[in-house]
TORSENU-923146 format. One record per residue (C-alpha): x negated, y negated, z. Coordinates in steps of 0.05 Angstrom, whole numbers, padded with zeros to 5 digits, always signed. Each point is the difference from the previous one (the first is absolute). Example, Ala and Ser with C-alpha at 12.3 -4.5 7.8 and 13.67 -1.06 7.14 Angstrom:
// residues 2
-00246+00090+00156
-00027-00069-00013
This chain:
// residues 281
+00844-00179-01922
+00069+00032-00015
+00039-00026+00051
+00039-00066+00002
+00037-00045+00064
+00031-00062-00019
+00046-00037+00048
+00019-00067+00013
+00041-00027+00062
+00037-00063+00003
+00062+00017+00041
-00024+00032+00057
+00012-00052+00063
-00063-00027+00043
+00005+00041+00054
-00012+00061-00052
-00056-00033-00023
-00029-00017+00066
+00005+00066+00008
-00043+00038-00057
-00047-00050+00039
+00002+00032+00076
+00008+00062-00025
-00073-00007-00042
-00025-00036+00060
+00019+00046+00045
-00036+00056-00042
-00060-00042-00012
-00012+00008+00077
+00005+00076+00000
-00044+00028-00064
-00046-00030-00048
+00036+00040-00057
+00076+00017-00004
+00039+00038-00052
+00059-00027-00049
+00045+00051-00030
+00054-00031-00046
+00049+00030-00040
+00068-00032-00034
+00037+00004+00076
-00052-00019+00052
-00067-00025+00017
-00035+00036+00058
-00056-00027+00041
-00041+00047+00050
-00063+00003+00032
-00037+00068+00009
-00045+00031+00052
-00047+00020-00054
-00043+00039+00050
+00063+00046+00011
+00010+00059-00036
+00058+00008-00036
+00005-00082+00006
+00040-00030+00063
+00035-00056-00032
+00006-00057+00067
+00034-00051-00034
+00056+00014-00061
+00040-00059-00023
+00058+00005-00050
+00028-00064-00044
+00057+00017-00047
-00021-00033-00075
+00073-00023-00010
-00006-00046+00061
-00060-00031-00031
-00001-00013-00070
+00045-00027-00043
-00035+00045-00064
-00042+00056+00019
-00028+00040-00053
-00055+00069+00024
-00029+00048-00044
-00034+00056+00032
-00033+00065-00029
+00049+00042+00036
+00073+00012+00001
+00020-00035+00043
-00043-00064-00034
-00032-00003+00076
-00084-00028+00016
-00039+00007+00052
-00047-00064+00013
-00056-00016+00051
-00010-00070+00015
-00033-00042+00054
+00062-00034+00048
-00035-00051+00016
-00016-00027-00067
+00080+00011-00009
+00015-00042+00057
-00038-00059-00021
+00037+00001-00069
+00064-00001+00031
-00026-00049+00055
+00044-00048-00042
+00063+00039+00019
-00008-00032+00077
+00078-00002+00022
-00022-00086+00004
-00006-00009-00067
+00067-00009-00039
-00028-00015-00072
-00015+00072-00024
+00041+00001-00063
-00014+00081-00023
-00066+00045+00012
-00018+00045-00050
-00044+00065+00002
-00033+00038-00048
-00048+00063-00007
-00055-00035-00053
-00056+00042-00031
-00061-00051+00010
-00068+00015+00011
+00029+00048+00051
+00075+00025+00018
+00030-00063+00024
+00066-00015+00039
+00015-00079-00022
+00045-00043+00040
+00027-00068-00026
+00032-00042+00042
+00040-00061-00027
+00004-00051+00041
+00044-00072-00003
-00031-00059+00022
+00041-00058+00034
-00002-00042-00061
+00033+00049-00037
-00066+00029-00043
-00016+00079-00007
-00064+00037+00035
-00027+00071-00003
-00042+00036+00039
-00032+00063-00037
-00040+00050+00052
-00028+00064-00036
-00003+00054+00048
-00047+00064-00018
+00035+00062+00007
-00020+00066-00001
+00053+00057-00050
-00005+00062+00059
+00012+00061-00050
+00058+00050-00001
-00032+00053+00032
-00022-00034+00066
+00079-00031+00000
+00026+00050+00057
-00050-00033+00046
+00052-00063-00003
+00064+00033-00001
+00054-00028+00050
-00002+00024+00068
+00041+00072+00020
+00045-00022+00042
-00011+00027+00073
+00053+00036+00049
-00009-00054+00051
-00001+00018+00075
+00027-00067+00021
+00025-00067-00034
+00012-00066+00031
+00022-00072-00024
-00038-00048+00020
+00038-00065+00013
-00062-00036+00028
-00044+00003-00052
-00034-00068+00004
-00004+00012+00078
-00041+00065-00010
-00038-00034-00042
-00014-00063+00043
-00018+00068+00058
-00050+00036-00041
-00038-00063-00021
-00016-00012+00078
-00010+00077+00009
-00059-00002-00053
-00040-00046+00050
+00000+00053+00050
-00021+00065-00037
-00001+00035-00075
+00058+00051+00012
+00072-00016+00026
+00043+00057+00010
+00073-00004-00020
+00059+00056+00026
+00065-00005+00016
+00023+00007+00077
+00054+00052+00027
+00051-00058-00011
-00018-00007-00079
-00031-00056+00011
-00064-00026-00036
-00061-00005+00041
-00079-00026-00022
-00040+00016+00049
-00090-00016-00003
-00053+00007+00053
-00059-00040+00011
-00060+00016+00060
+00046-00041+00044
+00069-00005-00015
+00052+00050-00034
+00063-00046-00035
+00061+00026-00023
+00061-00025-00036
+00063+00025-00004
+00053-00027-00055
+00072-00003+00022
+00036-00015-00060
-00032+00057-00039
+00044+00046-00022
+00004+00082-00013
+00029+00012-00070
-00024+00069-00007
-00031+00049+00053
-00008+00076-00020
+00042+00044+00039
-00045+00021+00076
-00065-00045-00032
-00047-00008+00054
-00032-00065+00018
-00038-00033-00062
-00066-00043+00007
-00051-00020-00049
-00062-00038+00005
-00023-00044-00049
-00049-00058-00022
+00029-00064+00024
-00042-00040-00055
+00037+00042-00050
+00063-00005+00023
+00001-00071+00009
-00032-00019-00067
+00068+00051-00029
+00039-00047+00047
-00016-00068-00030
+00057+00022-00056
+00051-00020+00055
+00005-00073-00036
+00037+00048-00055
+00059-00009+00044
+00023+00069-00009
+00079+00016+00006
-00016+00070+00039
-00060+00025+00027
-00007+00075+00027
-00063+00032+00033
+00003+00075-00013
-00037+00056+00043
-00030+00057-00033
-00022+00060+00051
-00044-00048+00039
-00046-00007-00059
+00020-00055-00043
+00042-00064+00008
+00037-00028-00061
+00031-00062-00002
+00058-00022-00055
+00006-00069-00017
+00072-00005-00041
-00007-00068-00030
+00057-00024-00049
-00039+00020-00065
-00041+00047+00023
-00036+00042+00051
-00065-00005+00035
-00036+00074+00033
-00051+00008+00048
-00028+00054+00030
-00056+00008+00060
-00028+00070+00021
-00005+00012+00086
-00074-00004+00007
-00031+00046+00058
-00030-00024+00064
């Protein structure tokens, strides 16, 4: 195996750490697989629509390595010392089930890509107990190397001429919205009124319920853009939703030609991307 990931973190603050933790959790909801590219900047997470052809990525996540680790050390076979790795999230949530934003006695984690009886990705965590003695937690996590030529199926998202942005300044409230929505149907549909205003609208055999946001707020609207609505899986979207407890600094829902909805989570060391496709009636 010719590549090589070393990195160690014991300066990071808790609420980073709590975080690697959502953010695998969060993933572990959406795929049974998800994709790790690392290179000497940044680790990115995403999940793919693998029956999508070239690969809809629905959920990119970006964590600067600097923030991280104190020593970080990556050797790739490329220029650019980058690898691609496969891994189950959910078996990388329970290893860093230890990070939990209640427990203060992590003293570093450390993570490793080990050559065992199969491609490995090792996490130690070193723990202090409250009498002052050392613990370690060692999770081996099997990875799969995805080869060079099938690397443009992961590269980062073009970035889209949106139709319409808007902040949303009520993030937790959507959120609180769409979780009651999803007991009254599968698709919620989610435009913006004449007023720029954001509005979730779903339909049931009896009842049709709307919402509309005041404090959202137009940052961007392309010049005579017509109204935008998409339709979307409420499940979905509220299973990308549970990353609210991120506590992000900005949030901003972008439109794309009534076909796609991105959202931008701008967290203070890095960013969180998810996108949902308008499904048909």
């Amino acid at each position: 195996m010719n590549h090589e990931v070393q990195g160690k973190d014991d300066r990071s603050s808790e609420h980073e750490k709590s975080s690697c933790l959502v953010i695998a959790s969060t993933i572990s909801k959406l795929a049974k697989r998800c994709v790790l590219r690392m290179n000497t900047v940044h680790f990115s997470l995403m999940v793919c629509d693998e029956n999508s052809s070239p690969k809809q990525i629905l959920f990119w996540c970006i964590l600067k390595t600097a923030q991280f680790f104190s020593d970080f050390i990556i050797k790739g076979i490329s220029d650019e010392n980058e690898i691609f790795l496969e891994l189950p999230p959910d078996m990388l949530a329970t290893s860093l089930s230890a990070l939990k934003s209640t427990n203060s006695n992590v003293r570093c984690v450390k993570i490793r890509l080990t050559d065992k009886t199969t491609p490995c990705m090792t996490i130690e965590i070193e723990l202090t107990t409250e009498y002052g003695m050392k613990r370690s937690y060692v999770h081996d996590i099997p990875v799969n190397l995805i080869p060079v030529t099938s690397w443009s199926d992961y590269s980062d998202p073009p970035v889209k001429d949106y139709s319409v942005s808007v902040e949303l300044c009520q993030f937790k409230k959507i959120k609180m919205v769409l979780e009651r929505f999803k007991k009254l149907g599968p698709y919620v549909s989610i435009s913006i009124t004449p007023d720029d205003l954001l509005c979730t609208t779903i339909s049931a055999s009896t009842v049709t319920v709307t919402t509309i946001f005041q404090n959202s707020r137009v940052c961007y609207k392309k010049e005579n853009e017509g109204e935008q609505k998409v339709r979307v899986d409420v499940k979905r979207l509220c299973q990308l939703l549970s990353c609210e407890q991120l506590m992000p600094r900005q949030t901003t829902l972008h439109f794309f030609e009534n076909k796609m909805i991105h959202f931008d989570l701008n967290c203070d060391n890095f960013n969180l991307h998810f996108y949902l496709l308008t499904v048909e009636e």
